[in-house]
C-alpha positions in Angstrom: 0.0 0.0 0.0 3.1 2.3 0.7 4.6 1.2 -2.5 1.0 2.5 -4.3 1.5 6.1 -2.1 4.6 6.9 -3.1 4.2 6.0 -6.7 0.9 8.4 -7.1 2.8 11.0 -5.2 5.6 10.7 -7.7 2.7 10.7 -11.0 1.6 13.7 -9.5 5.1 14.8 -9.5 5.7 14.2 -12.8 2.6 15.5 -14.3 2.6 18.8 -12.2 6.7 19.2 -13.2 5.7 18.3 -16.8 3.0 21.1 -17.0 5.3 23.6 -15.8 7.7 22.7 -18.3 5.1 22.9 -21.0 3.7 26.4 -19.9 7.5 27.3 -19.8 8.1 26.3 -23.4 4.7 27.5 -24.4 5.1 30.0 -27.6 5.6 33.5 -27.4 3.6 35.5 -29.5 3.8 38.8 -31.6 1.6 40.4 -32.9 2.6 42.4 -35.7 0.5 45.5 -37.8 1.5 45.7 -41.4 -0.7 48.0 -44.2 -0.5 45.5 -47.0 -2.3 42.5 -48.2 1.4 41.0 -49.4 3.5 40.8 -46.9 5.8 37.8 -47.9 8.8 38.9 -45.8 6.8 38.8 -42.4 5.5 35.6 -43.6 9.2 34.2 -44.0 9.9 35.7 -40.6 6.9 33.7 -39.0 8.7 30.7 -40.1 12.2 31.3 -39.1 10.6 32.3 -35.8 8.2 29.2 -35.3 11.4 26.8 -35.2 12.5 29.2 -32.3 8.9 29.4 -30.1 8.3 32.7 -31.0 4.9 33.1 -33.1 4.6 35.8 -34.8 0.6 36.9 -35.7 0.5 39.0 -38.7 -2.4 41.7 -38.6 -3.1 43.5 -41.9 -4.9 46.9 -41.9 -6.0 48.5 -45.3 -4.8 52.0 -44.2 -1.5 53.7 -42.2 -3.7 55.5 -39.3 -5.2 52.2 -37.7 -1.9 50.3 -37.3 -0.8 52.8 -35.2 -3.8 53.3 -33.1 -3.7 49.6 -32.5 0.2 50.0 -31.3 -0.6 52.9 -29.3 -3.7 50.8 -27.6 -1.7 47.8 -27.2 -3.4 45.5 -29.1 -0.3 45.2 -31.3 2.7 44.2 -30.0 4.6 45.9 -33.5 4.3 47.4 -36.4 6.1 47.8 -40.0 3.9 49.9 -42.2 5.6 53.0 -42.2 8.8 55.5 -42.9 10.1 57.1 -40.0 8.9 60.7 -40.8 5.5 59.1 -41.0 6.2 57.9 -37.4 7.1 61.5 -36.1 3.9 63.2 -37.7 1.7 60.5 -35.9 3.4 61.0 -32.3 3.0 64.7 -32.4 -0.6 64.6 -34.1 -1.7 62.0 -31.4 0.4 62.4 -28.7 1.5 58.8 -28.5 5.0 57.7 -27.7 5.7 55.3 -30.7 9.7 54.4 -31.1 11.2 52.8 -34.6 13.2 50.3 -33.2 14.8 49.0 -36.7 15.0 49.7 -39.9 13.5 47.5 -42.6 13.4 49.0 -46.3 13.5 52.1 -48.6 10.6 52.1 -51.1 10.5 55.3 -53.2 7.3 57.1 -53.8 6.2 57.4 -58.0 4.2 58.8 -60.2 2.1 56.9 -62.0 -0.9 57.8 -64.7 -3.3 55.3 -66.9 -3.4 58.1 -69.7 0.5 59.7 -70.2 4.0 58.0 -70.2 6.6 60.5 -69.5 6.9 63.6 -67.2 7.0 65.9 -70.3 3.3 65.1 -71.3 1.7 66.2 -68.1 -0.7 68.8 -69.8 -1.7 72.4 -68.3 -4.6 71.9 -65.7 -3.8 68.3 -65.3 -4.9 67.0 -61.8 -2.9 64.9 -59.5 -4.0 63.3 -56.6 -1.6 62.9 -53.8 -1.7 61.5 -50.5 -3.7 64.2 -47.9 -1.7 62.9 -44.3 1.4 65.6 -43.6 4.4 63.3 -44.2 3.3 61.3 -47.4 1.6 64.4 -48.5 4.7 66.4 -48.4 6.5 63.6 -49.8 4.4 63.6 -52.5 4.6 67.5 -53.2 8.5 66.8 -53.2 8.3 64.5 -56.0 6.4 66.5 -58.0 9.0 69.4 -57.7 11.9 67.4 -58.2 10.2 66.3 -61.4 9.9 69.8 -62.1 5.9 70.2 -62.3 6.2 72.4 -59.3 7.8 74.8 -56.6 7.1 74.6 -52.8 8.4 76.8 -49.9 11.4 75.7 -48.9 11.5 76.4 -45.1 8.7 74.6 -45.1 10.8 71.6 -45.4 10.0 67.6 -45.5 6.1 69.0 -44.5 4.8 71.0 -47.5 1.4 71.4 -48.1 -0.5 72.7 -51.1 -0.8 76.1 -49.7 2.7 76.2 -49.7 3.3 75.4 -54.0 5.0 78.8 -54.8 5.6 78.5 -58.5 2.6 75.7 -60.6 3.0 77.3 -64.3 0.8 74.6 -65.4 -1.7 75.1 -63.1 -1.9 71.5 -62.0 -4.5 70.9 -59.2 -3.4 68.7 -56.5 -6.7 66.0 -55.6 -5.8 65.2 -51.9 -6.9 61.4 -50.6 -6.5 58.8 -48.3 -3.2 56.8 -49.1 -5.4 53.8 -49.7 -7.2 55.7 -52.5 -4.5 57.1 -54.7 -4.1 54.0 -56.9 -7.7 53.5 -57.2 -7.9 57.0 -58.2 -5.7 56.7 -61.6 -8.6 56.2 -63.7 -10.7 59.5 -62.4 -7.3 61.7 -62.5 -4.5 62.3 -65.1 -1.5 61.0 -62.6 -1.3 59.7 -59.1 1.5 59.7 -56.5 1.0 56.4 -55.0 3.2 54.6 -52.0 5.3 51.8 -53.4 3.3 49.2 -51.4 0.2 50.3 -52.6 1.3 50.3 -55.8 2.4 46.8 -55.8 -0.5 45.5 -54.0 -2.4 47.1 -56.6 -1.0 45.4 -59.5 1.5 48.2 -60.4 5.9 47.2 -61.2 7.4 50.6 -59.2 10.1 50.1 -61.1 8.5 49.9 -64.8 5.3 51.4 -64.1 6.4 54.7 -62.8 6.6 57.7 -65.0 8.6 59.7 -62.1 10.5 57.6 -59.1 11.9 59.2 -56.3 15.8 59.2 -56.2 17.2 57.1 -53.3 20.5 59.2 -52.4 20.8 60.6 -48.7 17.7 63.2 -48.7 15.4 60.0 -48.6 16.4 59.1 -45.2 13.8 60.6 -43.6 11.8 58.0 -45.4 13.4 54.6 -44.3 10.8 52.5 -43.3 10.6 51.4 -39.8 9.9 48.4 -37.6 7.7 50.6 -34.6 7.2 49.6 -30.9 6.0 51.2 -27.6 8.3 53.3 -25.8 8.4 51.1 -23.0 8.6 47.8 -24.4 11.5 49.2 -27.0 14.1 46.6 -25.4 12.0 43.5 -25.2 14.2 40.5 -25.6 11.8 39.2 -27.9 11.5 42.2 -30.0 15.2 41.6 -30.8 15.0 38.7 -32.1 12.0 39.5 -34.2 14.6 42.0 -35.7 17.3 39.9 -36.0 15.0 37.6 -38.0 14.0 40.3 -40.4 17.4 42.2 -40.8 18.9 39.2 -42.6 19.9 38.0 -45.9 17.1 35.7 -46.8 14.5 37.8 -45.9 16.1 40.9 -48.3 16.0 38.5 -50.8 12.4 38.0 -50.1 11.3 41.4 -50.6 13.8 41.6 -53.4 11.4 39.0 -55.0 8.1 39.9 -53.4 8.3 43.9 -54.4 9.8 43.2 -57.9 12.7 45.1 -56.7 10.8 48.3 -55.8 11.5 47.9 -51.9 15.0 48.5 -51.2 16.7 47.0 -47.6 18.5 49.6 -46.2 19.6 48.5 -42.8 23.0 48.1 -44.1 22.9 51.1 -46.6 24.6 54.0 -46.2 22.6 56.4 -48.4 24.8 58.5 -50.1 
């Protein structure tokens, strides 16, 4: 009877040790925001991860306010949606505390048009829509003067607005949406400026689609897209490894692949 005691003590051992260890091994998950239904590079990450007990729960929003608001409220853990710039307009529009913690890729902003091929063809009156939040918007207003449709105030610096075009000889008017809209717009408007990921997830090559690209030399840092976390959770272990996962050669040859070469990993670029 002793002998039966001691061995259900020691079962009870084993099974209460064994649950611990279980619970101890248990996966860690991550929940990740990204603002793209393609997102083949997190979904290489999630497997590397996996093999490592890290799961890593990719959430995909159709616009660039929400994965924020979701990161600010906590009900993501991450997001990597967004340039840095972008990042610093949100903070001091909402008053969050929203900290890039890596850098991911470089994907320049184009124009695009269903109706013209080249720059030079851009008629008088034309209208181009362009992104209406302040860093894509000003991004946007950039492009167009560095293609030489138009002149903005230049102390007003990576932030321009339309009030601030100074010089528009061919009276162009600037159509202001939703970043999610400007692709869908090309067929209402005679050009677009549309974000490289929208772009591709609408069906457009960046690279032969474009009828103006942005140049990728040093004054496109500000626009080096970010991996973004909480303030306080910037130095989670876990986070670390999520970025060690992504900064990596076989996940830049994924989006090498996966953007047709439009998305450019920069976190071992030097911009000149």
């Amino acid at each position: 009877m002793k002998k039966l005691k001691y061995w259900l003590i020691a079962l009870a051992a084993i099974l209460f040790f064994g649950g611990v260890s279980t619970a101890t091994h248990a996966a860690t998950t991550v929940k990740v925001g990204v603002a793209s239904a393609k997102h083949e590079e997190w979904d290489a990450v999630k497997e590397k991860l996996a093999k490592k007990g890290i799961n890593i729960q990719i959430v995909t929003f159709t616009d660039y306010v929400q994965p924020n608001n979701a990161l600010a409220e906590g009900s993501l853990d991450l997001n990597a949606f967004q340039t840095n710039i972008y990042l610093q307009s949100y903070n001091k529009e909402h008053h969050t505390n929203l900290v890039p913690i890596a850098k991911t890729v470089i994907a320049p902003l184009g124009l695009y048009s269903d109706k013209i091929t080249k720059i030079s063809q851009v008629k008088k009156g034309a209208t181009i829509a362009i992104p209406n939040d302040a860093s894509n918007g000003g991004r946007a207003l950039l492009l167009l003067q560095s293609a030489g449709l138009i002149k903005v105030d230049s102390s007003k610096g990576q932030y321009p607005t339309v009030k601030d075009i100074t010089k528009n000889k061919k009276n162009l008017k600037i159509k202001e949406l939703d970043a999610n809209q400007t692709a869908r717009a090309l067929k209402d408007v005679d050009a677009s400026v549309i974000n490289s990921g929208m772009a591709v997830d609408a069906g457009i090559n960046p690279k032969k689609d474009a009828i103006y690209l942005e140049k990728v030399n040093k004054k496109a840092e500000p626009y080096i897209n970010v991996i973004a976390a909480q303030k306080k959770n910037r130095n989670k272990a876990v986070y670390k490894k999520v970025v060690k996962a992504f900064q990596s050669e076989d996940i830049a040859k994924v989006i090498s692949k996966s953007s047709k070469g439009a998305s450019i990993p920069v976190w071992n670029t030097k911009l000149k």
